[in-house]
N, C-alpha and C positions, 0 to 999 in steps of 0.2 A: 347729220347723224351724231348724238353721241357718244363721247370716248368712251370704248369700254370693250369688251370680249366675255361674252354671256356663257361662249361652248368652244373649247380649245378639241378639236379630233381629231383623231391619228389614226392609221389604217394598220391593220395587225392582220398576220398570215396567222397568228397563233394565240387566238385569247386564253387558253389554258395556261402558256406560258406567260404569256402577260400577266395574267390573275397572280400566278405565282412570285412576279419581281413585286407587283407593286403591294400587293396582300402582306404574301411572306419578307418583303426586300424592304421596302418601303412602309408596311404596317398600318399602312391604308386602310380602308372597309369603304366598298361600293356604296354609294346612295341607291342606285338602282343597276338592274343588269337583264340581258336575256341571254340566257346562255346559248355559246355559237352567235350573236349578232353582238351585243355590244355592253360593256359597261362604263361605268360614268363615276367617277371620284371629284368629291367636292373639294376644291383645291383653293377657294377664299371666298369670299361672300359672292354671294351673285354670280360667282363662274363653277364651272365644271372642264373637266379633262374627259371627253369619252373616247374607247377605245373601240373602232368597227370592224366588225370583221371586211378585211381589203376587198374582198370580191363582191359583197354588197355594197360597202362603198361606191367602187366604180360601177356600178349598178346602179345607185342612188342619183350619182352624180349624169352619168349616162352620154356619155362624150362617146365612147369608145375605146377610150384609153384607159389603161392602167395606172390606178393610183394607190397603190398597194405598199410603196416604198417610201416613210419620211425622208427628206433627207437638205437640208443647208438650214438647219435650225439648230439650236441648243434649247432644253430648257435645264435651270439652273434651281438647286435650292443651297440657301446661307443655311450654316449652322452657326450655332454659338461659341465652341471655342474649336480650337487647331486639331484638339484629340476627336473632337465629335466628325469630321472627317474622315479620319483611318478608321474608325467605328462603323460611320455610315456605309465607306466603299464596301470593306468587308462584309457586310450585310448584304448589300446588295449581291457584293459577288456570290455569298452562298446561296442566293436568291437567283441565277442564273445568268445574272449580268456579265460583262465583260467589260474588264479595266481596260480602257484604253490607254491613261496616262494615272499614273499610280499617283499619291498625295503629296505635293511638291510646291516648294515656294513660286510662287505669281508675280509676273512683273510689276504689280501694284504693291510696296513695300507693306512687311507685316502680314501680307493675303498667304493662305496658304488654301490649293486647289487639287481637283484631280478630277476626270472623266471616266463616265459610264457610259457603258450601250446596253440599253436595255434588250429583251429579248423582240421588241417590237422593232430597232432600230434605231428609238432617242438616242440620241445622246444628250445625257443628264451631268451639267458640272456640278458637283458637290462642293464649296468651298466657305472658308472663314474668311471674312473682311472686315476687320476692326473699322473701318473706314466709312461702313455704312451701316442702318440698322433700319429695323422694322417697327412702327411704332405700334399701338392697339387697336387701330381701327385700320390698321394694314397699309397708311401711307411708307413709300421707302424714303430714307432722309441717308442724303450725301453729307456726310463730316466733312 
């Protein structure tokens, strides 16, 4: 198989409030959506982030179980500098997020981080890392 992840999806008890972190929080705009099942934010070339609603999920998936709850994952977005951080939480928080761990130095010297939870569940780290970057065609480079 080749490396890669075409569709990253997460299971949401509440796409409205979803809509709302990642729209209003995040400033996102959907690629595609059907309202009540699912939407889909383009997140880098070739991938998508979609959000289902949990109960068709486990519906989809069809085990019997409930898969309605993310959970021993992070996903993470780098900003550019330390202020765009306390920027970013903030935002989110008015967006219905919950701070989990406010904007704070990182044991990686220089890094400055902080944790969200989105109203889906994520948790999203928001953080500045001089240490590493993003080039143009979306390779990440370790300093």
């Amino acid at each position: 198989m080749e490396q890669g992840i075409h569709i990253i999806t997460v299971a949401t008890r509440d796409l409205v409030a979803a809509r709302r972190f990642y729209v209003g929080g995040l400033g996102w705009r959907p690629v595609f959506e059907l309202a009540g099942e699912i939407q889909f934010y383009q997140v880098a070339p070739g991938q998508v982030l979609g959000l289902f609603d949990a109960e068709m999920l486990s519906e989809d998936i069809g085990d019997g179980r409930d898969h309605g709850t993310p959970s021993g994952f992070t996903l993470a977005h780098n900003v550019h500098d330390a202020d765009a951080v306390h920027r970013t939480v903030e935002r989110l928080e008015r967006a219905g997020g919950t701070v989990l761990k406010h904007p704070q130095p990182a044991a990686v010297p220089g890094m400055l981080h902080a944790y969200v939870q989105d109203p889906v569940g994520v948790v999203w780290e928001i953080a500045y890392n001089p240490g590493w970057r993003v080039e143009e065609d979306g390779a990440v480079v370790f300093d």
